[in-house]
C-alpha positions in Angstrom: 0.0 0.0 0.0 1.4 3.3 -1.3 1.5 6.3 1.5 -0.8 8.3 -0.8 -3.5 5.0 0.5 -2.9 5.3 4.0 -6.4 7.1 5.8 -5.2 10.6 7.0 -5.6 11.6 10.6 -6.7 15.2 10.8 -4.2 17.6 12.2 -6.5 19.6 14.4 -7.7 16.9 16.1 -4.3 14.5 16.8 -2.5 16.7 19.3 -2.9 15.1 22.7 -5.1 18.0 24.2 -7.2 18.4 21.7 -8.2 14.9 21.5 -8.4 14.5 25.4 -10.5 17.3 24.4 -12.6 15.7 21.9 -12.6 12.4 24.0 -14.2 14.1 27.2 -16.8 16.3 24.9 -17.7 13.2 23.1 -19.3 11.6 26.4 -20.7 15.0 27.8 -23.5 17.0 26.3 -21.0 19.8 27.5 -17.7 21.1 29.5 -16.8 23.7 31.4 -13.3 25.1 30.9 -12.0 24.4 34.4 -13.2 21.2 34.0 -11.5 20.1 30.6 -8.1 22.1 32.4 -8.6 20.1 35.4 -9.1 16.8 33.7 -6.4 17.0 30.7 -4.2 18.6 33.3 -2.9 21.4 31.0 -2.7 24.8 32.1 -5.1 27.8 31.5 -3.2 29.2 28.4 -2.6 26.3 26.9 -6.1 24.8 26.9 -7.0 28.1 26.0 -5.4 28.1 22.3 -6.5 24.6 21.7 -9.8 25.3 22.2 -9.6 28.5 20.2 -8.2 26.6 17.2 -10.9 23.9 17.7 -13.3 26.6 17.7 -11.7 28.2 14.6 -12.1 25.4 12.9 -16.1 24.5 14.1 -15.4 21.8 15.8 -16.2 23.3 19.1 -18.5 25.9 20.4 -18.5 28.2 23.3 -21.1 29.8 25.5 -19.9 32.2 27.6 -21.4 33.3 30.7 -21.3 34.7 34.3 -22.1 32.5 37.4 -22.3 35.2 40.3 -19.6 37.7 39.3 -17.5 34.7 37.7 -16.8 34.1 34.5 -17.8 30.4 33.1 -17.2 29.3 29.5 -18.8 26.3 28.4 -17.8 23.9 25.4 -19.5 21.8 23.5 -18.9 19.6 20.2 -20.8 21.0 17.0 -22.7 18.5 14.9 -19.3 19.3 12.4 -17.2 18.4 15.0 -18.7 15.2 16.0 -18.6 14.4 12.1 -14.9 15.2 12.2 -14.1 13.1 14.9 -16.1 10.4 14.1 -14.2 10.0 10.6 -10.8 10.7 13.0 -11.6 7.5 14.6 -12.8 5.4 11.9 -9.2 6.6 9.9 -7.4 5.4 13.1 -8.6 2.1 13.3 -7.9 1.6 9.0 -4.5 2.7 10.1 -4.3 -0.1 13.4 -5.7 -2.6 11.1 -3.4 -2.2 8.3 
């Protein structure tokens, strides 16, 4: 099998925060983002620009709000991001089963 054959894994997904990312949005309706920070264990900047390029790309979306006099920004997947990963995963396992 020629290179050119091999499934391709998108980029914006295959870093390791943004598919811990994708993994926890996956199996939540949503996320808040001290949540995602305290679960990939990442710190504020960081998460920060992987969400904004997730979001750049529509794979994410964002609701921001206050709680009290707190800020609170919540994530979730978009039906294109879902789509995205969903095709991410079915290109890794071609690739495992190769």
């Amino acid at each position: 099998m020629a290179a050119s054959d091999l499934p391709e894994l998108d980029a914006t997904i295959h870093g390791p925060i943004r598919l811990a990312i994708f993994s926890i949005l996956t199996g939540a309706d949503e996320a808040e983002f001290t949540y995602l920070r305290d679960r990939i264990g990442t710190t504020d900047g960081n998460l920060s620009v992987h969400l904004s390029k997730l979001e750049q790309a529509g794979f994410v979306k964002v609701q921001r709000q206050f709680v009290g006099r707190k800020p609170c920004s919540v994530y979730r997947l978009t039906e294109r991001g879902r789509r995205a990963f969903g095709e991410y995963v079915r290109n890794l396992k071609a690739l495992l089963n190769l």
